[in-house]
Residue frames relative to the residue before (quaternion, step in Angstrom):
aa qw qx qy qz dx dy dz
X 1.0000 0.0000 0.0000 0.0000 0.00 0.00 0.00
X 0.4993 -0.6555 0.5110 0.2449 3.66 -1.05 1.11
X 0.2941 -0.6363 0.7058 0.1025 3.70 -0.49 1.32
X 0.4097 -0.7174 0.5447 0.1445 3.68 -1.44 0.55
X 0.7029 -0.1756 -0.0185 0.6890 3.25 1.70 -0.70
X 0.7223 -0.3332 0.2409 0.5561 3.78 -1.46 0.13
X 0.4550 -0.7099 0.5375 0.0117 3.31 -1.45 1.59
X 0.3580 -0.7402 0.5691 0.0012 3.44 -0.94 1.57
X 0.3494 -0.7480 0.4607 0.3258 3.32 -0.90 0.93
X 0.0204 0.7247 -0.6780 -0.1209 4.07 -0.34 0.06
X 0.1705 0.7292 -0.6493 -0.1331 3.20 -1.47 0.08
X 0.0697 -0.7923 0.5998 0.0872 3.66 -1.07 0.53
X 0.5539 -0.5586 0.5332 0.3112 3.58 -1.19 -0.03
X 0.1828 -0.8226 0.5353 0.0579 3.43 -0.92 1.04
X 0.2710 -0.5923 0.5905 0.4766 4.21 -0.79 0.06
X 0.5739 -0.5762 0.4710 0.3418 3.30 -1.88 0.92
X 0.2651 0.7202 -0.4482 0.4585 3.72 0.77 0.33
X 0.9179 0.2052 0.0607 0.3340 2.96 0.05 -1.78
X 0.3843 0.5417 -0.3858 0.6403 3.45 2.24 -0.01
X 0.6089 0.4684 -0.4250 0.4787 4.43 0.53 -0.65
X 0.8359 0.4252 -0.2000 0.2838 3.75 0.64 -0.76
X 0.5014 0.4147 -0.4080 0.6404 2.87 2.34 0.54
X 0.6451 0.5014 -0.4444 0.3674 3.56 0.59 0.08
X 0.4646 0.6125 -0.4053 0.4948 3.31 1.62 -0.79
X 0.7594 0.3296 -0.2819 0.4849 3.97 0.20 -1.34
X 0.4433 0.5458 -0.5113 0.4941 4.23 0.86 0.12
X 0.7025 0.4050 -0.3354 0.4795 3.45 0.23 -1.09
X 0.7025 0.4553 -0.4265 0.3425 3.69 -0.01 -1.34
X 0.6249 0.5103 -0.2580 0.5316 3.52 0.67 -1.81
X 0.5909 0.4756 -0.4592 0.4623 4.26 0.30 -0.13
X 0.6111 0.6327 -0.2266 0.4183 3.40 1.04 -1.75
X 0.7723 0.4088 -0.0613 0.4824 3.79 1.28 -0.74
X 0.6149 -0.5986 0.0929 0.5049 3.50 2.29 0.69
X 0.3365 0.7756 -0.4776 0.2389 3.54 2.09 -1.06
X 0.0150 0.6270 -0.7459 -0.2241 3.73 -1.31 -0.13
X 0.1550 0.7416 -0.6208 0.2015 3.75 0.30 1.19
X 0.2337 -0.7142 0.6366 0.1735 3.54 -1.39 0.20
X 0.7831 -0.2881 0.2957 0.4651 3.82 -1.17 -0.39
X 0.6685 0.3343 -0.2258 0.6248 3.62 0.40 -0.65
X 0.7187 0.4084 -0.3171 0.4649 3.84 0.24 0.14
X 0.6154 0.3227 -0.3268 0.6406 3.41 1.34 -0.10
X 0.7962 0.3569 -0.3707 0.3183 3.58 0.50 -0.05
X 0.4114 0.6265 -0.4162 0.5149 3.36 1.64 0.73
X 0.5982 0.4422 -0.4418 0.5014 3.32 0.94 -1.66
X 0.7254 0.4869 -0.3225 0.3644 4.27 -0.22 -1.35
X 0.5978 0.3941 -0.4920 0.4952 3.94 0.99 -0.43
X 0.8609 0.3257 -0.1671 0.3534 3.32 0.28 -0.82
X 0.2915 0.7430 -0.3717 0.4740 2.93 1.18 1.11
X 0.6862 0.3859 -0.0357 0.6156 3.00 1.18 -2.47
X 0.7538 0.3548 -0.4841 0.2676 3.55 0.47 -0.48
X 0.4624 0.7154 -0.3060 0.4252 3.48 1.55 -0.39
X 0.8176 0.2196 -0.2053 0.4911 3.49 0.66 -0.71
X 0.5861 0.6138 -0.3823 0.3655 3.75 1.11 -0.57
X 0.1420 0.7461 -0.5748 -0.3046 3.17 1.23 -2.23
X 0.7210 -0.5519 0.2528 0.3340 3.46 0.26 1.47
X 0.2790 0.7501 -0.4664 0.3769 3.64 1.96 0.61
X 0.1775 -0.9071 0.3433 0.1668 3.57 -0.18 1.33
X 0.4439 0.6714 -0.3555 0.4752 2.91 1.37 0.85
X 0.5659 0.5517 -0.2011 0.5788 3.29 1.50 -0.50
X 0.7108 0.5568 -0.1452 0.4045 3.21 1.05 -1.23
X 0.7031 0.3541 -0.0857 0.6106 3.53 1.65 -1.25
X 0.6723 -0.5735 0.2734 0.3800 3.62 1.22 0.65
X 0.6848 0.6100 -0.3098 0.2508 3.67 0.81 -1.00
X 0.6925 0.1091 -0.2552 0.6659 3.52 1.14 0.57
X 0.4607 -0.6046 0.5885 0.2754 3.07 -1.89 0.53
X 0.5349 -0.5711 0.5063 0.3624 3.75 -1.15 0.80
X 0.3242 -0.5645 0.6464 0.3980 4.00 -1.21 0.10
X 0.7120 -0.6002 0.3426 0.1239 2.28 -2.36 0.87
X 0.3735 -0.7108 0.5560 0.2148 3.30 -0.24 0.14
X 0.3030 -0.7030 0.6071 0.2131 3.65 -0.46 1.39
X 0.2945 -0.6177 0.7274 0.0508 3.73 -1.71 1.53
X 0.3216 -0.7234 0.5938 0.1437 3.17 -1.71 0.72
X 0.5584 -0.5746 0.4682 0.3726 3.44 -0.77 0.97
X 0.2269 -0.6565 0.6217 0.3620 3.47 -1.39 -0.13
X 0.1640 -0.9043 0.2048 0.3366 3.48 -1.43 -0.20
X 0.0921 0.6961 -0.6854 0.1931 3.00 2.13 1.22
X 0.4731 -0.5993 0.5502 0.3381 3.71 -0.77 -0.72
X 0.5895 0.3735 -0.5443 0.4655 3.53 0.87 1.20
X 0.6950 -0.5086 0.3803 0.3371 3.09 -1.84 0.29
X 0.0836 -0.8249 0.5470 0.1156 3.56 -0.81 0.81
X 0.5939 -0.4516 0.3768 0.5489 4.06 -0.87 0.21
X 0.7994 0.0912 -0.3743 0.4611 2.63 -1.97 1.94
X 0.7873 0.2936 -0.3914 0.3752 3.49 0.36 0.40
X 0.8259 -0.3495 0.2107 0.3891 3.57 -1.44 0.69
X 0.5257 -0.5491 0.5964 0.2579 3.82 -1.03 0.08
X 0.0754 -0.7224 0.6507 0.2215 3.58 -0.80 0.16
X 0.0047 0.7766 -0.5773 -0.2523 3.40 -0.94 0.42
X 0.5865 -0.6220 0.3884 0.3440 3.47 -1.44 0.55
């Protein structure tokens, strides 16, 4: 995975709950070609939430939904990630 700038260790404690539901999304995101591991799936998901929440603790605790976020179309004419399906 492409690191944006020199990488800090952090480490925290997790509930085993919540260590099964990053292995669950390792496996799926494997299932889909990824060679990612445990620490690569919990970067992609931090930065994910911190991207869409912006530490807005409402966002964060569920009680609103984040706005959308206008998507550009491509124009090879296939579908690329994050955009609609065409169907025939």
């Amino acid at each position: 995975m492409a690191e944006e700038s020199a990488a800090r260790q952090f480490s925290f404690r997790l509930p085993g709950g919540l260590v099964d539901r990053v292995e669950q999304c390792k496996d799926k995101l494997r299932e889909s070609g990824l060679d990612l591991n445990r620490a690569d799936v919990v970067r992609l998901l931090l930065k994910h939430a911190l991207d869409v929440t912006h530490c807005d603790l409402e966002l964060l605790l569920g009680k609103t939904k984040p706005k959308k976020v206008a998507r550009r179309r491509s124009h090879g004419g296939h579908v690329g990630i994050g955009s609609p399906s065409r169907r025939a």
